[in-house]
Backbone bond lengths (Angstrom), bond angles and torsions (degrees), N, CA, C in turn:
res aa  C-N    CA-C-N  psi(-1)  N-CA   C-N-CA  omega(-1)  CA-C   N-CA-C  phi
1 X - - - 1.456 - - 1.527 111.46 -
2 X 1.392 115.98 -30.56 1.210 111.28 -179.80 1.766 130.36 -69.07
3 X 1.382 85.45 -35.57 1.655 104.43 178.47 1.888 101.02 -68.33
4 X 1.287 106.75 -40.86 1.687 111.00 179.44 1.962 100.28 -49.76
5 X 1.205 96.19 -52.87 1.732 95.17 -164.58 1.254 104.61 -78.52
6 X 1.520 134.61 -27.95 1.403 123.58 150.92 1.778 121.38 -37.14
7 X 1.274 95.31 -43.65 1.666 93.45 -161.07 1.762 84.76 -94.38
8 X 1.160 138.37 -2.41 1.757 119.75 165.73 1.719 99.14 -87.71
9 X 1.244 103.76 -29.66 1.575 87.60 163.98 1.467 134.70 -70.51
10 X 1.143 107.63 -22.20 1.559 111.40 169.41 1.396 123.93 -81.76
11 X 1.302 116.25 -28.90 1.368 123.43 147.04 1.272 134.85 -25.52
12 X 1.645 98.60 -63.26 1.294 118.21 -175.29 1.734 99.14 -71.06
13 X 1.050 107.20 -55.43 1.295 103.78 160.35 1.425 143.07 -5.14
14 X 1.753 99.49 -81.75 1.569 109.82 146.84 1.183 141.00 -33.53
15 X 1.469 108.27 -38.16 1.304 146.54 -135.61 2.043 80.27 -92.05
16 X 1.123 123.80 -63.06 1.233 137.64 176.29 1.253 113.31 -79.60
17 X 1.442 143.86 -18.47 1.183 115.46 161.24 2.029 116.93 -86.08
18 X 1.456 93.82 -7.26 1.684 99.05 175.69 1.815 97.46 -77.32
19 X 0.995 124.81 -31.89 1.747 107.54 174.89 1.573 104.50 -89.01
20 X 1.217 113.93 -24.30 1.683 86.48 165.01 1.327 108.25 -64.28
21 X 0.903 135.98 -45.83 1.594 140.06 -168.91 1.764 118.16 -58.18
22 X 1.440 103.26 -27.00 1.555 135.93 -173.41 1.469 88.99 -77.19
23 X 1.054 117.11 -72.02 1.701 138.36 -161.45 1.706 99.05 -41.33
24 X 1.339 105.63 -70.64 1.479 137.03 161.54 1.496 103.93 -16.70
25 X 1.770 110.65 -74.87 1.112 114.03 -177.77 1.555 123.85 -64.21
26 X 1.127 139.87 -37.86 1.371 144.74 170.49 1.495 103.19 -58.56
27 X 1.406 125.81 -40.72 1.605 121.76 171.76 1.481 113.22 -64.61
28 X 1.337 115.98 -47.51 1.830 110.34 170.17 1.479 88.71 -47.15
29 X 1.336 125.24 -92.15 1.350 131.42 -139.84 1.540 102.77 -31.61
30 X 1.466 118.10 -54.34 1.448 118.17 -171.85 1.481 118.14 -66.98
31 X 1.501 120.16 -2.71 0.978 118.83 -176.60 2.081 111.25 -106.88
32 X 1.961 86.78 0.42 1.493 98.57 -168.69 1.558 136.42 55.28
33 X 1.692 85.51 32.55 1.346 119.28 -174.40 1.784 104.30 -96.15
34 X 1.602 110.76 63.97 1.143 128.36 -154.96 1.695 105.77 -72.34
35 X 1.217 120.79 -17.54 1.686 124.94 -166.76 1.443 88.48 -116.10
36 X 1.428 150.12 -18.84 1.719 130.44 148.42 1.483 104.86 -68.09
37 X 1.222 129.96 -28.68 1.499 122.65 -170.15 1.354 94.54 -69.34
38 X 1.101 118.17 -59.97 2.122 115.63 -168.46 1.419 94.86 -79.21
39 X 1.366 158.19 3.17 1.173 152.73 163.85 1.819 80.03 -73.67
40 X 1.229 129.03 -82.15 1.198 129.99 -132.13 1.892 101.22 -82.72
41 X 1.662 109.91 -17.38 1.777 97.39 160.88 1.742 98.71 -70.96
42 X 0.978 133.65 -28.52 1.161 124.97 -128.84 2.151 79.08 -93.45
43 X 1.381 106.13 -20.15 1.750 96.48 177.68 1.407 124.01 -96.50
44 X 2.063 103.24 17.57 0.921 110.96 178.85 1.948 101.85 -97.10
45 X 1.666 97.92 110.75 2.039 94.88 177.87 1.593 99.52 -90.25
46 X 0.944 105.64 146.77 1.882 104.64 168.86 1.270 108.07 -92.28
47 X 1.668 114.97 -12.34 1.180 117.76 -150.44 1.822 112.32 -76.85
48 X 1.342 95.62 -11.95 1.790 124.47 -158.78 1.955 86.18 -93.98
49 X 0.958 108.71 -42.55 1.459 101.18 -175.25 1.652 122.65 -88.68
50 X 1.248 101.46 -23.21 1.872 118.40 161.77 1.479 93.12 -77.64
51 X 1.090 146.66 -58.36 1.134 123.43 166.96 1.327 129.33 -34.76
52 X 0.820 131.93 -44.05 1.681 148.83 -142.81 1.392 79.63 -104.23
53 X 1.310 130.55 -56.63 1.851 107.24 -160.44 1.571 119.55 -93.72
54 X 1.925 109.78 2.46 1.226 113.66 155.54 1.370 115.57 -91.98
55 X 0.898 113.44 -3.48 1.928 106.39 165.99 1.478 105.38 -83.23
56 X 1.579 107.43 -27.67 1.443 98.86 -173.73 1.517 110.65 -86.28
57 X 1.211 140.04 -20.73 1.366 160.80 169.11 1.511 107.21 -45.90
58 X 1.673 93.06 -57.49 1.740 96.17 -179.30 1.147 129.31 -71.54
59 X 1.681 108.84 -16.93 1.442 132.16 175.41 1.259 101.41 -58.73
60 X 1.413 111.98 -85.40 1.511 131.23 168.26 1.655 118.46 -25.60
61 X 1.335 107.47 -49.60 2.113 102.12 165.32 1.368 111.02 -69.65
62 X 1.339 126.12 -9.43 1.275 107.29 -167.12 1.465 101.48 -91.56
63 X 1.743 102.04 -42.50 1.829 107.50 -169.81 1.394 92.59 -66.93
64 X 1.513 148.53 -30.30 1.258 170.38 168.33 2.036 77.09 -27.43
65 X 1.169 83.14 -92.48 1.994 100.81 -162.02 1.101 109.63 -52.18
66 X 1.407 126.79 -33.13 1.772 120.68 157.08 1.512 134.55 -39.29
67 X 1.131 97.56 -47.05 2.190 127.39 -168.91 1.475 72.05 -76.27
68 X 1.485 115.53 -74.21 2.038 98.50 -167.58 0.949 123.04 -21.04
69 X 1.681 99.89 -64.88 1.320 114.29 -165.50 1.738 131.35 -69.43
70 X 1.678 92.43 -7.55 1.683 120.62 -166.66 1.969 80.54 -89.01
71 X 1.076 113.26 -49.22 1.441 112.25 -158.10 1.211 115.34 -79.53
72 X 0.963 125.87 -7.87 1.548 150.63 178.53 2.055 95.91 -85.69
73 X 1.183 90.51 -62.25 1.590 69.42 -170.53 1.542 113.21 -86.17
74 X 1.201 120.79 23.90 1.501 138.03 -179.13 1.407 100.94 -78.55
75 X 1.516 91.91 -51.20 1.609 116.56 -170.70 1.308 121.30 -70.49
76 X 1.300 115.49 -26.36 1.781 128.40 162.79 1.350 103.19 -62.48
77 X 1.474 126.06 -38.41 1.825 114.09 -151.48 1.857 97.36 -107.78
C-alpha cells in the first residue's frame, strides 16, 4: 500500500507540473510567442504518466489477487 500512495503521489505530481506547463503555454500563445509555446508542448512526455499509471495498475492487480486469495481462505475456516 505504501508504494501505491507513493506512485498516486507522483501522479499527482505530474499531474501539476503538466498545468503549470499548460498555463505557461496558453500565455506564450497569447503573447504569439509561437516557438515558447511548442518549446513548452514539446516538455510535455506522456510517457512519464503511462508510466506512472502502469506501475499503479500492477499494484492494484496484485493487492486485487491477494484480498481473493485472502477471501478464499476466509471462506474455508
Amino acid at each position: 500500500m505504501d508504494e501505491m500512495t507513493e506512485i498516486e503521489k507522483e501522479i499527482q505530481g505530474e499531474v501539476e507540473r503538466r498545468t503549470v506547463i499548460e498555463k505557461q503555454f496558453f500565455k506564450a500563445m497569447g503573447r504569439c510567442d509561437f516557438e515558447k509555446a511548442n518549446e513548452l508542448l514539446s516538455s510535455i512526455d506522456d510517457s512519464i504518466a503511462l508510466e506512472l499509471q502502469a506501475r499503479f495498475d500492477k499494484l492494484k492487480e496484485k493487492a486485487k489477487a491477494l484480498m481473493k486469495g485472502g477471501m478464499e481462505t476466509y471462506d474455508k475456516g
